[in-house]
N, C-alpha and C positions, 0 to 999 in steps of 0.2 A: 574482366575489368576493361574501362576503355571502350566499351559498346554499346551503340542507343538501343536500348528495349524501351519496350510497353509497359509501363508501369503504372501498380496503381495504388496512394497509399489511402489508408485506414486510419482510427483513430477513435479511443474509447471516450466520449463526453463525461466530462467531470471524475477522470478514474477515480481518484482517490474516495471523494464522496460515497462517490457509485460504489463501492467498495463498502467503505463501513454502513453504506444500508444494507447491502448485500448479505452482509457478515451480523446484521442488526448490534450494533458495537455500541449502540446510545445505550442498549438496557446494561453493558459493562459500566460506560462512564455516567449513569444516572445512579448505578446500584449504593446502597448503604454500605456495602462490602462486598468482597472478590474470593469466593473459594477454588482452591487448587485442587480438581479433582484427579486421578488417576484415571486414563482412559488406554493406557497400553493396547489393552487385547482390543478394545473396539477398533485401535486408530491401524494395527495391522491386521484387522479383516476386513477393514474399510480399503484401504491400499489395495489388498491383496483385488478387486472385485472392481475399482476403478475404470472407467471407462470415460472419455468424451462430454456424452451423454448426462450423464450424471452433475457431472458437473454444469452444464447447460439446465440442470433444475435451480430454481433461488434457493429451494427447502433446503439443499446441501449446506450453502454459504453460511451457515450459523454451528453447522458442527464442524467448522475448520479454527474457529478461536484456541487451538491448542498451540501447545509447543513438543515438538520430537526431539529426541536427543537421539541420534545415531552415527555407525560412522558407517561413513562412505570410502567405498570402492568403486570410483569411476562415474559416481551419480553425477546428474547434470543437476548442479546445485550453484546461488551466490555464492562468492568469494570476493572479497578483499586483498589485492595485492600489487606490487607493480606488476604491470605488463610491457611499461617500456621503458625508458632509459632509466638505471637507478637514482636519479635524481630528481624526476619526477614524481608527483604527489601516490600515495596508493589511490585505487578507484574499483570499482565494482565490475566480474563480469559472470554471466553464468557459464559454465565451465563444465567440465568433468573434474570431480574432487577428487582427493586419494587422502586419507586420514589414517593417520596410524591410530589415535585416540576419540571417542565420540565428541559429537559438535550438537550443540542445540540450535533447532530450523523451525521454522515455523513449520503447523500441516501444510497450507498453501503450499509453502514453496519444496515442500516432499510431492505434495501431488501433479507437482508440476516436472519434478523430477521423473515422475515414474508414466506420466503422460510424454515426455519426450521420450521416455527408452521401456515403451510398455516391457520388454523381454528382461529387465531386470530390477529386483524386489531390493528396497534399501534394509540394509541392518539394524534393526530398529531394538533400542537397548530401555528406553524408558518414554513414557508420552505422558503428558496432564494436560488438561481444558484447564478454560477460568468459567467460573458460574456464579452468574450475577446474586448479590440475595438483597433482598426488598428494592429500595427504590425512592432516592430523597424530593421532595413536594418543591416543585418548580410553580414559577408563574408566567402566564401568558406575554408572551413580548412582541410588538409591533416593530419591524424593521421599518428603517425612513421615517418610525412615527406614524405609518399609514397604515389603519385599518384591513387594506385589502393585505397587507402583507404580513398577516398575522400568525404568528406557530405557538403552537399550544405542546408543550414537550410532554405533559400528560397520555395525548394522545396522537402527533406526530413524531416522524422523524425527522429529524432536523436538518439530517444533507438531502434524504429525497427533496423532501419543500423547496431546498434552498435549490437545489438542482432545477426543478420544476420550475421556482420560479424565474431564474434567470433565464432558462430558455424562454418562457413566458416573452419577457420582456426584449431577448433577440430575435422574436419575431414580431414585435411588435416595432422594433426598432428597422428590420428589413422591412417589412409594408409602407413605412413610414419613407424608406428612399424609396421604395418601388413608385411614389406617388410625384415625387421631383420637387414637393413645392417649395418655396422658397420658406412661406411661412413654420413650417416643418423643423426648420433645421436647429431650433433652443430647444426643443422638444425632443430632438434624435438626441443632443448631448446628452438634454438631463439624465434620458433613459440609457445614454452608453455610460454614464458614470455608474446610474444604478447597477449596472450587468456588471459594471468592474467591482465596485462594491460587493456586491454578493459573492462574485470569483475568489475574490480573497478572503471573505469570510469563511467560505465553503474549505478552503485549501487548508487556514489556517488552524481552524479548528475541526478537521477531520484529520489532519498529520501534525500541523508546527506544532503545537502546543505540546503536543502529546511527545513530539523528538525533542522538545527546545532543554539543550544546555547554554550557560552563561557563562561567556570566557572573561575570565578577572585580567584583572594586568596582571603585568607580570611581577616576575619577582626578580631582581637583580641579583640576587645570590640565590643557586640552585636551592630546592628544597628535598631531602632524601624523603623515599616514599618506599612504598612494597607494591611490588606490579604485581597484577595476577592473569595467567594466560592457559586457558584450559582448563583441565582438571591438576596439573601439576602444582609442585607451591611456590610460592608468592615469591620472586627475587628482590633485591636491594638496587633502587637504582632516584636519579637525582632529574628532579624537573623545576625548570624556572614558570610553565604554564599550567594554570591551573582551572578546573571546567565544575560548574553546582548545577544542578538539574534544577530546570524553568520549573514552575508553581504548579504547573498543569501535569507536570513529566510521569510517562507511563508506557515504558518500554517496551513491556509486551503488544499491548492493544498497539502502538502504534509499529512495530515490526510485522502485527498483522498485515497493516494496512498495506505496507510496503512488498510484505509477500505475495497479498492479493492480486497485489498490481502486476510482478510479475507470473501469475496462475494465469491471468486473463490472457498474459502475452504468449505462455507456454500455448493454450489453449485455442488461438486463434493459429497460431502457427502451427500446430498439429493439422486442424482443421482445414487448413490451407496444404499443408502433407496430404492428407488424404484424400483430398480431389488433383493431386498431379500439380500442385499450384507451390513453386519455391518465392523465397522472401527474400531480397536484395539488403536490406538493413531493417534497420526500427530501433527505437530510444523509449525509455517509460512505457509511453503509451500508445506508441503511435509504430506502424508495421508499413514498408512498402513491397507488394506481392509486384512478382517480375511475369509476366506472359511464356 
């Protein structure tokens, strides 16, 4: 600490999106219905044979829609909890866990587990996929109303395009200063609104939607309720706040997404292990590698 180095950071374009194309998670949220299959033995011979590599194919990214339930002994896995003053809010960090009782994890963020400490195999007690069946009859929609910005969800994906297109348009928006003109500059907004426009289209409905709970007001007098934490049973306890899952809300698909994000990060910071190259911090999506 305390020392100038050479740094240099990174950062994934559009992770989230990039993400649920990656994982093709449109054929989940277009599907008719979602079956829970049972994939145990595949998911811990797939572990077991993990490498790098592998995950550097796209092919992978579509058989990681599962959920593992295991428990950990020292895996480097997410967790929720404080880490600093107790009066501080809980937050997220990736960790070594220690569970006495099994935890359900996304595959991602198992394989990310087992890419940071290849020398150690997690416990693995139960696994399911989701698998999409048919497929509900969308129609063709024109973002802006324009033509050129047309996706047809029959046959795109909808965070690639959207992805696509807004880089499209920050480069067209950099040529456009590259050029200095004065006349230029109604034309740079319009198109930096566009690029903010699609940003948050892309964000929102490749995770918000899919996370969005609704906090009610509150309630002046507690309300008794049954918590449930783990596999244990349900205690008695009393809450004035109260949370309904947004219209879109779909836990799993969207804890993928959130997993992926951290695979990507486990991934490049391996990668960055392995040519001798240590990392100074990084957040979501974004890594700074130290010299």
């Amino acid at each position: 600490r305390l020392h100038s180095k050479e740094c240099m950071m990174v950062d994934f374009t559009s992770q989230y999106p990039s993400v649920n194309a990656l994982m093709t998670n449109q054929s989940l949220l277009l599907a008719e219905r979602i079956e829970r299959r049972d994939n145990t033995d595949w998911v811990r011979a797939f572990l077991k044979d993990l490498t790098p590599e592998i995950l550097l194919d796209k092919k992978t990214w579509p058989k990681l829609r599962s959920m593992v339930k295991l428990i950990s002994q020292g895996d480097i896995l997410p967790v929720r909890a404080r880490f600093a003053a107790p009066a501080d809010p809980p937050n997220i960090a990736v960790t070594p866990v220690f569970s006495a009782e099994a935890i359900w994890y996304t595959l991602a963020d198992v394989c990310a587990a087992v890419i940071m400490n290849p020398n150690k195999m997690p416990i693995i007690e139960q696994a399911y996929e989701l698998v999409p069946q048919g497929m509900v009859p969308t129609q063709p929609k024109c973002i802006f109303g324009d033509e050129r910005y047309l996706i047809d969800l029959q046959k795109d994906d909808l965070f690639k395009v959207v992805i696509e297109m807004r880089q499209e348009i920050k480069a067209k928006v950099k040529s456009l200063k590259i050029q200095k003109a004065e006349s230029n500059k109604q034309e740079i907004e319009r198109l930096e609104s566009m690029e903010q426009g699609l940003k948050f289209l892309a964000n929102s409905t490749s995770y918000g939607v899919l996370a969005e709970f609704i906090e009610e007001d509150p309630y002046e007098v507690p309300r008794s309720i049954h918590l449930h934490i783990g596999q244990g049973l349900p205690r008695p306890c009393k809450t004035t706040h109260f949370e309904t899952p947004g219209k879109h809300y779909s836990g799993e698909i969207a804890s993928f997404i959130t997993g992926g994000g951290r695979l990507l990060f486990a991934l490049i910071e391996r990668m960055g292990k392995n040519r001798g190259v240590s990392h100074a911090l990084g957040d979501t999506d974004s890594v700074v590698f130290v010299r």
